[in-house]
N, C-alpha and C positions, 0 to 999 in steps of 0.2 A: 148372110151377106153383110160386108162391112159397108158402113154409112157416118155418113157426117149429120148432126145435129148442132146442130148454131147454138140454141137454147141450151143445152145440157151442156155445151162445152165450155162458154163464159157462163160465168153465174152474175146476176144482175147484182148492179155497185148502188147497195141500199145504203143511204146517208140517214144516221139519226145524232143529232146534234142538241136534245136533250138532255139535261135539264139547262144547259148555256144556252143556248138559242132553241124557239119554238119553233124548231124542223124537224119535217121526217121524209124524204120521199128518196125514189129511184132517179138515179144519174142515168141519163141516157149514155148509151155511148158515145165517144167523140170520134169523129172522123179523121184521117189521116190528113189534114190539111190543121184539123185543130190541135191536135198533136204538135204539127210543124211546127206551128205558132206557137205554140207553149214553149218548145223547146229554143225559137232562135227569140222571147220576149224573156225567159230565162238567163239566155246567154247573154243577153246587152243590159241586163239589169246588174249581172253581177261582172261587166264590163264595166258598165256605169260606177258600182260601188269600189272597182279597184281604181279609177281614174281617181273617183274625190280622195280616196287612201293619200294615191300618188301627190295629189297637189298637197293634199295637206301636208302631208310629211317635206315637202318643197319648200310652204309658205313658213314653218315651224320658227320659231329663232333660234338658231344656234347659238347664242351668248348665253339662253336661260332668261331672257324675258319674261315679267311682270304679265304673262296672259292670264286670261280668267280663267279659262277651259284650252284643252287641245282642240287642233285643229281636226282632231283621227276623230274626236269623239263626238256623233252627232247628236242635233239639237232636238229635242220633244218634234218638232215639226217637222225634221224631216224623217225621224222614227215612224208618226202619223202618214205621212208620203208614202215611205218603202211599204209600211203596212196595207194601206191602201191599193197599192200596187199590187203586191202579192196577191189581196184578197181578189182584184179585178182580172189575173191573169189566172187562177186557178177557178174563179166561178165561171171565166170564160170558155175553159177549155171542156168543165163540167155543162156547158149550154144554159150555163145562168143557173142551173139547180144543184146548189144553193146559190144565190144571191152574192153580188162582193157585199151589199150590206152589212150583212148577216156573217159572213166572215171576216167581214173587219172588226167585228164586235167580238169577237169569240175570243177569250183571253188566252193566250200567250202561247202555252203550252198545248191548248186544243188547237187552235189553229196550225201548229207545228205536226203535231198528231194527224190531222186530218190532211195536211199536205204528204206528209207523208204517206199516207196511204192510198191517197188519189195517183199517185207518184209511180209506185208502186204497182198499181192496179192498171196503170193506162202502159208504163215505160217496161213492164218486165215481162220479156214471154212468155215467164213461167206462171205468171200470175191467172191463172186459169182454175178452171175445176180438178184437183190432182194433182196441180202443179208440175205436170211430168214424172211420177212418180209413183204411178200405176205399176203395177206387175204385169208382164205380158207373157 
């Protein structure tokens, strides 16, 4: 008789963030509402970051102005900001495990890594046990 098994068919989203941060544990699943959220705090962050694009390329001087830096290119603080951000929208959508602390902390490229995967894991159908790619 064919059957459905919850268990065998997601395989559980085990986080080890070792030797960068002292974590290890199981992401719960996230619900279809945390989902949501991820997806419409995604869309207005990178709404957000084309708007300051747009003004800055507005504010710019077109003569070639004595500026210090461009306007396109952001400051140490608000690099720390968008990070921050990231790290509090993707531990949220994980139920806090891991931590946005703990993600904020996690250099550059792990972090990018690990968004990726969570990304991955939660937004793709295929991201399952088999990946759809069983023989029947």
């Amino acid at each position: 008789m064919a059957g459905f098994d919850a268990g065998a068919a997601v395989e559980p989203l085990h986080c080890k963030l070792k030797p960068f941060a002292d974590f290890e544990a199981d992401i719960p699943e996230p619900s279809s509402v945390q989902v949501q959220q991820f997806l419409n705090d995604q869309r207005r962050e990178l709404e957000e970051i084309r708007k300051r694009i747009e003004e800055a390329a507005a504010s710019e001087d077109p003569g070639g102005g004595d500026a210090k830096a461009s306007p396109k290119d952001p400051t140490a603080a608000q690099v720390k900001k968008d990070r921050r951000r990231g790290a509090e929208m993707y531990s949220a959508v994980c139920s806090g495990t891991p931590p946005a602390e703990i993600l904020e902390q996690l250099p550059h490229r792990v972090f990018a890594a690990f968004a990726n995967w969570i990304s991955e894991e939660f937004l793709n159908p295929e991201a399952v046990t088999g990946a759809g790619n069983g023989q029947g």
